[in-house]
GUGU-987607 format. One record per atom (N, C-alpha, C, O, CB): residue number from 1; chain; atom name; x, y, z. Coordinates in Angstrom, 3 decimals, padded with zeros to 6 digits. Glycine has a CB too. Example, Ala and Ser with C-alpha at 12.3 -4.5 7.8 and 13.67 -1.06 7.14 Angstrom:
<mimis>
resi,chain,name,u,v,w
1,A,N,013.190,-005.690,007.800;
1,A,CA,012.300,-004.500,007.800;
1,A,C,013.200,-003.300,007.800;
1,A,O,014.236,-003.319,008.465;
1,A,CB,011.308,-004.473,009.046;
2,A,N,012.850,-002.250,007.080;
2,A,CA,013.670,-001.060,007.140;
2,A,C,012.900,000.030,007.870;
2,A,O,013.409,001.138,008.039;
2,A,CB,014.084,-000.598,005.725;
</mimis>
This chain:
<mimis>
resi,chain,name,u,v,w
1,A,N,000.867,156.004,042.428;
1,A,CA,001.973,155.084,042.599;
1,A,C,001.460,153.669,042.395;
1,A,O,000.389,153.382,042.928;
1,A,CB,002.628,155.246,043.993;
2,A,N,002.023,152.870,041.772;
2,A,CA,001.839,151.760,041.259;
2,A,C,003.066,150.570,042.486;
2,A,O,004.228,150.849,042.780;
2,A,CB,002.220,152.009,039.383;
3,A,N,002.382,149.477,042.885;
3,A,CA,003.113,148.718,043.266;
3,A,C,003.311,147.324,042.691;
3,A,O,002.265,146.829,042.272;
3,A,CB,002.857,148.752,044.299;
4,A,N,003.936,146.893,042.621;
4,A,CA,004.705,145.825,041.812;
4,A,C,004.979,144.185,042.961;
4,A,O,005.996,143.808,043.543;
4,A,CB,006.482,146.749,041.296;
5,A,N,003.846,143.684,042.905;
5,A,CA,003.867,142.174,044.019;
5,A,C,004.333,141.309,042.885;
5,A,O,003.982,141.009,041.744;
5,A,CB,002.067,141.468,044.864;
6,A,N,005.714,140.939,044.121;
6,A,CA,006.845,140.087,043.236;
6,A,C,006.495,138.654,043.215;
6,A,O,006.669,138.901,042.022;
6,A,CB,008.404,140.183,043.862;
7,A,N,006.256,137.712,043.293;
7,A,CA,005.701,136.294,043.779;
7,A,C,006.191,135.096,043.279;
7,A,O,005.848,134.644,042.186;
7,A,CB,004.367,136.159,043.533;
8,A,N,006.940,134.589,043.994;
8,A,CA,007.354,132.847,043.751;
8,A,C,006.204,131.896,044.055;
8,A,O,005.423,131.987,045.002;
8,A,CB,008.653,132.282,044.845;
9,A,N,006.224,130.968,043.098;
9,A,CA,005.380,130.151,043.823;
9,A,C,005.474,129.308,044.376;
9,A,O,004.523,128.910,045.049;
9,A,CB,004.758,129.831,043.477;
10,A,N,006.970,128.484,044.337;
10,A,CA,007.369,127.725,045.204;
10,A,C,007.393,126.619,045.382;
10,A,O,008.064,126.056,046.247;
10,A,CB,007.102,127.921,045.849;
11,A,N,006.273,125.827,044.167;
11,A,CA,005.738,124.889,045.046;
11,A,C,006.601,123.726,044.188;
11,A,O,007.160,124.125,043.167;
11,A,CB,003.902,124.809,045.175;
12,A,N,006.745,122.221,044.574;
12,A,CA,007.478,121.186,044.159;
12,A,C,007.326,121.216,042.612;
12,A,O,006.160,121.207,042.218;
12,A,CB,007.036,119.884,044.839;
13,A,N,008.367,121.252,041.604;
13,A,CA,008.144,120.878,040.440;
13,A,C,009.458,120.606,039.758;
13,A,O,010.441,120.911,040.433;
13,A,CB,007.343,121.792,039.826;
14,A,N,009.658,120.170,038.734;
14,A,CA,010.939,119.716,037.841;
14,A,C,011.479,121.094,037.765;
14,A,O,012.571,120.922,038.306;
14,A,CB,010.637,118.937,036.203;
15,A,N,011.442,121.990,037.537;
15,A,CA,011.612,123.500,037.731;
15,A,C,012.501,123.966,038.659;
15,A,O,013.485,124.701,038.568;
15,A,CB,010.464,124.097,038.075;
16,A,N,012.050,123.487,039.432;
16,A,CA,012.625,124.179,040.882;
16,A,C,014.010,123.583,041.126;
16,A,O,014.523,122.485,040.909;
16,A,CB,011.601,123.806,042.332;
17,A,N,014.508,125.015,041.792;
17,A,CA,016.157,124.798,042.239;
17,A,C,016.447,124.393,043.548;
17,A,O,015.646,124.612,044.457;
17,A,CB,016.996,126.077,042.137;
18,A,N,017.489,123.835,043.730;
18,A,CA,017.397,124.171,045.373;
18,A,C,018.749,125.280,045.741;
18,A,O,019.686,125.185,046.534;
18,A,CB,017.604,122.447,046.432;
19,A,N,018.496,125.939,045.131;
19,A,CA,019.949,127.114,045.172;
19,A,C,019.090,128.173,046.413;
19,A,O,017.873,128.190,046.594;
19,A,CB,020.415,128.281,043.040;
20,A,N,020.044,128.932,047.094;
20,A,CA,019.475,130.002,048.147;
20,A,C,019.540,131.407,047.443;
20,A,O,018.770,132.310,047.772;
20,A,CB,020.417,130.043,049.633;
21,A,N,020.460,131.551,046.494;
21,A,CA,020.756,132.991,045.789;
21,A,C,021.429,132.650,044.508;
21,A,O,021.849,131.551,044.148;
21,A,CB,021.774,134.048,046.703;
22,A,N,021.458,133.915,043.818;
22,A,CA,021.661,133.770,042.594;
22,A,C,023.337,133.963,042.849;
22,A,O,023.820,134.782,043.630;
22,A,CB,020.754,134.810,041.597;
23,A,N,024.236,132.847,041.858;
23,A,CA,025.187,133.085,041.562;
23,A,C,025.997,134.300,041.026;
23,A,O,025.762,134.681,039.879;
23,A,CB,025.154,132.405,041.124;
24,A,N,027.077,135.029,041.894;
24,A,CA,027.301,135.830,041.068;
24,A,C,027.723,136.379,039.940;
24,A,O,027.651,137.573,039.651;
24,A,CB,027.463,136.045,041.333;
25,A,N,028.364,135.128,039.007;
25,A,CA,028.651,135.411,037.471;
25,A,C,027.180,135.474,036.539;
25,A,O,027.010,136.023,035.451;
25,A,CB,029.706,134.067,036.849;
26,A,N,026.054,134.596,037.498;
26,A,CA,024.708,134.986,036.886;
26,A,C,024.436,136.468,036.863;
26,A,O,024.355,137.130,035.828;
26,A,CB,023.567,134.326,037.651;
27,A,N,024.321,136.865,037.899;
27,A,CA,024.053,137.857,038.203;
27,A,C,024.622,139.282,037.266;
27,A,O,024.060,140.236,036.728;
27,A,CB,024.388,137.696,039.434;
28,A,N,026.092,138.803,037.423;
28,A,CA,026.874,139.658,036.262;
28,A,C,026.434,139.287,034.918;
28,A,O,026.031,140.275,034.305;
28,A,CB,028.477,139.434,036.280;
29,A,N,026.385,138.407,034.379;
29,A,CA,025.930,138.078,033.201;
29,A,C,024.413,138.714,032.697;
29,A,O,024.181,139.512,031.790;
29,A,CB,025.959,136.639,033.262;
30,A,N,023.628,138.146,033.499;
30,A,CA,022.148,138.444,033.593;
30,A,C,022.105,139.969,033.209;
30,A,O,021.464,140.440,032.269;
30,A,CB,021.481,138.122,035.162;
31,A,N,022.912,140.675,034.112;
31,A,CA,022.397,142.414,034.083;
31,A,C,023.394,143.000,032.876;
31,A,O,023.211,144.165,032.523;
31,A,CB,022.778,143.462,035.906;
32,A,N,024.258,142.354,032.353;
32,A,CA,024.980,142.747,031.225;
32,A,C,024.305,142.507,030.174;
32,A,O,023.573,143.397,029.741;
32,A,CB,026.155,142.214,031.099;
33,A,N,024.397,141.083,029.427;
33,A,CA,023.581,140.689,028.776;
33,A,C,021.973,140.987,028.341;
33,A,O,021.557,140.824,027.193;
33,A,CB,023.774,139.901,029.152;
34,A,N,021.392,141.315,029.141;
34,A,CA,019.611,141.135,029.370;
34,A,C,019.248,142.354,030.034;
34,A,O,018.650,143.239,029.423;
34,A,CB,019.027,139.732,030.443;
35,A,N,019.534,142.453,031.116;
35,A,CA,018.882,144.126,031.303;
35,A,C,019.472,145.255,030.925;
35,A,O,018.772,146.001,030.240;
35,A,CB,018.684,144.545,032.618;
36,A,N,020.512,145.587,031.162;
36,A,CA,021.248,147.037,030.262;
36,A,C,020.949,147.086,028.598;
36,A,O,020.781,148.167,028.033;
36,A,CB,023.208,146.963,030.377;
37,A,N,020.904,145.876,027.920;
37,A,CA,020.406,146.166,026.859;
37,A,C,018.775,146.525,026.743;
37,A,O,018.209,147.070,025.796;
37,A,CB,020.804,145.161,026.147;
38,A,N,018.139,146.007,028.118;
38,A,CA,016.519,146.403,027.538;
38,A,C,016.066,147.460,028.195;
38,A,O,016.294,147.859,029.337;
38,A,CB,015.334,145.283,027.748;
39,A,N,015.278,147.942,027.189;
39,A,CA,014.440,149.173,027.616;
39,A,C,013.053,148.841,028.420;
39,A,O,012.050,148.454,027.820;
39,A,CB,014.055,150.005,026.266;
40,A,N,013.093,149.017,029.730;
40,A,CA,012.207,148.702,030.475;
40,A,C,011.015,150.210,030.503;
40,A,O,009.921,149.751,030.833;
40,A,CB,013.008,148.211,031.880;
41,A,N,010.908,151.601,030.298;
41,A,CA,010.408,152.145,029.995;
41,A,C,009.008,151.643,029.560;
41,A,O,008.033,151.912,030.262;
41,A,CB,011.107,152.605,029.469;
42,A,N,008.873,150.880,028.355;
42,A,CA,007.803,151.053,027.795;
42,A,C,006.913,149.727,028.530;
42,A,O,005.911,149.357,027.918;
42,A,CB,008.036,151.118,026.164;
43,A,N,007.186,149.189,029.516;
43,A,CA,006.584,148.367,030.298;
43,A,C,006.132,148.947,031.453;
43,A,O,005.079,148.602,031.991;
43,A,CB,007.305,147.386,030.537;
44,A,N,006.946,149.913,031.925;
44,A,CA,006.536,150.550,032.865;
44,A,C,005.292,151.792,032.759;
44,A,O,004.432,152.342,033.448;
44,A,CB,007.695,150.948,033.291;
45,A,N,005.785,151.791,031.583;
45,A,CA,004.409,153.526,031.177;
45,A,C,003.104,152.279,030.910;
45,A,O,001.968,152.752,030.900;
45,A,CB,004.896,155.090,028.772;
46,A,N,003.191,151.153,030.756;
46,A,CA,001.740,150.574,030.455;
46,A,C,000.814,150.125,031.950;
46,A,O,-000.375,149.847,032.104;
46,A,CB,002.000,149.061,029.408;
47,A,N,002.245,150.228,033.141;
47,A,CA,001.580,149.876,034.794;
47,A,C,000.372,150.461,034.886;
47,A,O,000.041,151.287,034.035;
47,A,CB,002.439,150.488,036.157;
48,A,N,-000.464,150.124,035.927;
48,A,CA,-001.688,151.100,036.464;
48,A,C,-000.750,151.997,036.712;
48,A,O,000.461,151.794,036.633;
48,A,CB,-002.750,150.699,037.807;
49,A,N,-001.531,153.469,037.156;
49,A,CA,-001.571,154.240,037.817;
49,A,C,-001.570,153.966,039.280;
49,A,O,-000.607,154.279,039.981;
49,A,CB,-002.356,154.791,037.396;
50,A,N,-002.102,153.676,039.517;
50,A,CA,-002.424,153.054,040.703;
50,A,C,-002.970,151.725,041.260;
50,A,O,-004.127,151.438,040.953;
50,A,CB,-003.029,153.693,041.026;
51,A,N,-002.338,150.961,041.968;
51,A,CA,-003.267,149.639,042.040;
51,A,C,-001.619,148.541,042.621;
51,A,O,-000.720,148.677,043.451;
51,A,CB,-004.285,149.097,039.902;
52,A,N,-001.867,147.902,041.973;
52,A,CA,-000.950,146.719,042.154;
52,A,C,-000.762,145.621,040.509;
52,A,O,-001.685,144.930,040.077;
52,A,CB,-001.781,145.741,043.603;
53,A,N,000.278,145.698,040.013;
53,A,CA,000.920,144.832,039.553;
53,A,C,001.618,143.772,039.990;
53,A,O,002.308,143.840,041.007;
53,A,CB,001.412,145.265,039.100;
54,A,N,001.489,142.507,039.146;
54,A,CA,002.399,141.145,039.480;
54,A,C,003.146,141.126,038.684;
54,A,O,002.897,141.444,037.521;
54,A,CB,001.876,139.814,039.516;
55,A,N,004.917,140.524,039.353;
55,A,CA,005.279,139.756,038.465;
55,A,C,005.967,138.239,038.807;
55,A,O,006.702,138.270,039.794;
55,A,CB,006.051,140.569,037.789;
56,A,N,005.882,137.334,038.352;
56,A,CA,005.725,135.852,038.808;
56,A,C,006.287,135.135,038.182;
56,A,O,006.425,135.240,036.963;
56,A,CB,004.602,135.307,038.854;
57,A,N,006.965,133.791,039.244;
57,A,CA,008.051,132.856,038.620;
57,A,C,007.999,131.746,039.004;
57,A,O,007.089,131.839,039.828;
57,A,CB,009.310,133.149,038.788;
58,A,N,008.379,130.524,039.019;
58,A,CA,008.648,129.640,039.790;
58,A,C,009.302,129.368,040.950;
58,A,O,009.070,128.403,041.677;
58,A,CB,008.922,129.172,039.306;
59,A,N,010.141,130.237,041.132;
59,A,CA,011.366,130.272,042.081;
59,A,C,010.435,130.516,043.623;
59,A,O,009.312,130.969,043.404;
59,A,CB,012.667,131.776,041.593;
60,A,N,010.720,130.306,044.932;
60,A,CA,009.669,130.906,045.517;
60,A,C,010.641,132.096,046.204;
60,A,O,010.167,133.032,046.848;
60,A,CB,008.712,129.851,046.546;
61,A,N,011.707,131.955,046.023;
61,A,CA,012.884,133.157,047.243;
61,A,C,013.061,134.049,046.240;
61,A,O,013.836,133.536,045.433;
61,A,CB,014.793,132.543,047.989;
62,A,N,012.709,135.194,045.868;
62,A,CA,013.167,136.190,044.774;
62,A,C,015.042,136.102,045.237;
62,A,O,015.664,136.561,044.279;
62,A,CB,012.200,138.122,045.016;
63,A,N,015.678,135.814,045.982;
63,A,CA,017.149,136.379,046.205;
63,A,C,018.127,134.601,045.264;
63,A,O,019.344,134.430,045.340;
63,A,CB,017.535,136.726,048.687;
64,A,N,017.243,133.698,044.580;
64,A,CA,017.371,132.623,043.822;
64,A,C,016.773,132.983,042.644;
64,A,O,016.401,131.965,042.060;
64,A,CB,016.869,131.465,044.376;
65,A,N,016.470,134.161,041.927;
65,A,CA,015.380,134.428,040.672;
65,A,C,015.693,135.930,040.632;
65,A,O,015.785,136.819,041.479;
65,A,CB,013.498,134.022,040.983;
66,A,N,015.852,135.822,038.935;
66,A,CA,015.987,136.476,038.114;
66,A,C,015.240,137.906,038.392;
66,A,O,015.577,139.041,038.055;
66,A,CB,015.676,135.739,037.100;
67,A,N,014.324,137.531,038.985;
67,A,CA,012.675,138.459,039.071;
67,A,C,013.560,139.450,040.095;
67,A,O,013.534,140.624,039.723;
67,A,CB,010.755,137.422,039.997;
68,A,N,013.917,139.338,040.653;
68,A,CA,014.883,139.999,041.780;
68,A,C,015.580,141.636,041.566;
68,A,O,015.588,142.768,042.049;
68,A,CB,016.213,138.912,041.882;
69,A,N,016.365,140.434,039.992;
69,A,CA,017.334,141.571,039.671;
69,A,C,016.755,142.433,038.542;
69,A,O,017.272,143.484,038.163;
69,A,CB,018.785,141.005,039.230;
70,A,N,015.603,141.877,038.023;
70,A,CA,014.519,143.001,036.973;
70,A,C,013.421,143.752,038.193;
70,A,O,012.672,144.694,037.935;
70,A,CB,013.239,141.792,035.471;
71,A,N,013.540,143.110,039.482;
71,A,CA,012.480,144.320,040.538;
71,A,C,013.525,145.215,041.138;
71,A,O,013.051,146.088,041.865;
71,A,CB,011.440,143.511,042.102;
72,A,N,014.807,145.211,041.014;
72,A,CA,015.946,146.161,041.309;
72,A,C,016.155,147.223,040.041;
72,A,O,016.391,148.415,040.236;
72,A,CB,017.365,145.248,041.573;
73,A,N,016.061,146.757,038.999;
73,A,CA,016.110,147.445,038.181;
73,A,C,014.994,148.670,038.294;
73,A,O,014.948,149.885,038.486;
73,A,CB,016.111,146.644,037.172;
74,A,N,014.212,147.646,038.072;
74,A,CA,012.633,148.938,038.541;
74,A,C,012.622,149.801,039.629;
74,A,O,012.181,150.950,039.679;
74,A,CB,011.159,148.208,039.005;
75,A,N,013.101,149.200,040.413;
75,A,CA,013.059,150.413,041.339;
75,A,C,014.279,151.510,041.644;
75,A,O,014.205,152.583,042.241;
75,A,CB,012.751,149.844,042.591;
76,A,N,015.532,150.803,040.968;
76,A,CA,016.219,152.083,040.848;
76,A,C,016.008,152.943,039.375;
76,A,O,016.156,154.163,039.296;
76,A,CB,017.762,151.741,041.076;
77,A,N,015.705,152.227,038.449;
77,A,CA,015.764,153.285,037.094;
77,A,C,014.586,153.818,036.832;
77,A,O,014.561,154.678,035.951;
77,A,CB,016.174,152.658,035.721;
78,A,N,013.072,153.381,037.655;
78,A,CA,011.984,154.051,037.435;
78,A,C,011.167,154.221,038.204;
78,A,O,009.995,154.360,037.853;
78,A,CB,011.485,153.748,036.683;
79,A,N,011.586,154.261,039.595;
79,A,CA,011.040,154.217,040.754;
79,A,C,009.995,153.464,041.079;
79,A,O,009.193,154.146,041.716;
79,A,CB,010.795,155.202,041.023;
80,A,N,009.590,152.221,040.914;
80,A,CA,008.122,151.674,040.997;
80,A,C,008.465,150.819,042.342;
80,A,O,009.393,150.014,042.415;
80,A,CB,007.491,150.661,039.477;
81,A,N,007.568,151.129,043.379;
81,A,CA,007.803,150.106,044.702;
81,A,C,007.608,148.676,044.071;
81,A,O,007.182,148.298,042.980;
81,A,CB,006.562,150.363,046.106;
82,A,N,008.209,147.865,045.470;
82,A,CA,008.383,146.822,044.770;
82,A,C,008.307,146.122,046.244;
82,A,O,008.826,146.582,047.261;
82,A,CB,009.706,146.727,043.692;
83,A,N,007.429,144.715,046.134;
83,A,CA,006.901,144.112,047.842;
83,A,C,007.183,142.436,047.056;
83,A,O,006.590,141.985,046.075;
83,A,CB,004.504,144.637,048.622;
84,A,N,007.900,142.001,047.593;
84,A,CA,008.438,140.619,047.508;
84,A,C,006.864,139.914,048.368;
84,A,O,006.219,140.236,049.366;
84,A,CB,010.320,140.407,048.483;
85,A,N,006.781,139.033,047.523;
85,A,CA,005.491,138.280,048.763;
85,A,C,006.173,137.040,048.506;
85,A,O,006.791,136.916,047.449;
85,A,CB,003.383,138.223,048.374;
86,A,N,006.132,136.067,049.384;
86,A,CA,005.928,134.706,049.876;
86,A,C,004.952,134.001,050.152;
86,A,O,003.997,134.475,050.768;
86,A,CB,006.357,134.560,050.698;
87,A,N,004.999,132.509,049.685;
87,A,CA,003.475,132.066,050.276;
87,A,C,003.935,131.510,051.611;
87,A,O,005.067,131.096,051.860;
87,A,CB,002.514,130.771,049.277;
88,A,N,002.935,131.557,052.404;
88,A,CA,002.608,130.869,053.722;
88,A,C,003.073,129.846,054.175;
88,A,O,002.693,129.425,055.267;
88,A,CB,001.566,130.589,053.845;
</mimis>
């Protein structure tokens, strides 16, 4: 089993939002547009076996980032755990 550490980094930059969650026409849009069309499969067969994978954004709250709704995806269409981290 492969786990998947989600990670914002949070820290002050031109980047950063100050939103708490993702809008929901994003949200609708996002998973219409962008994930139902992609085949996440062949990203997933390249994970360890075992170990830990990242995947990483600017955002530091995954429930404000995109990363969110592609670590939902993963874990319902290909089962890969999935551990939100925060920094300190």
């Amino acid at each position: 089993m492969v786990t998947i550490g989600v990670y914002g980094f949070g820290g002050e930059s031109f980047l950063q939002r100050s939103r708490r969650e993702l809008a929901a026409e994003y949200t609708r849009r996002y998973t219409t547009e962008i994930l139902d069309r992609a085949d996440l499969t062949p990203i997933v067969s390249e994970l360890p076996s075992s170990g830990t994978a990242a995947l990483l954004c600017v955002e530091r709250d995954p429930e404000a980032c995109h990363r969110s709704l592609i670590a939902q995806r993963l874990t319902e269409h290909h089962h890969v755990t999935i551990e939100h981290l925060r920094p300190l």
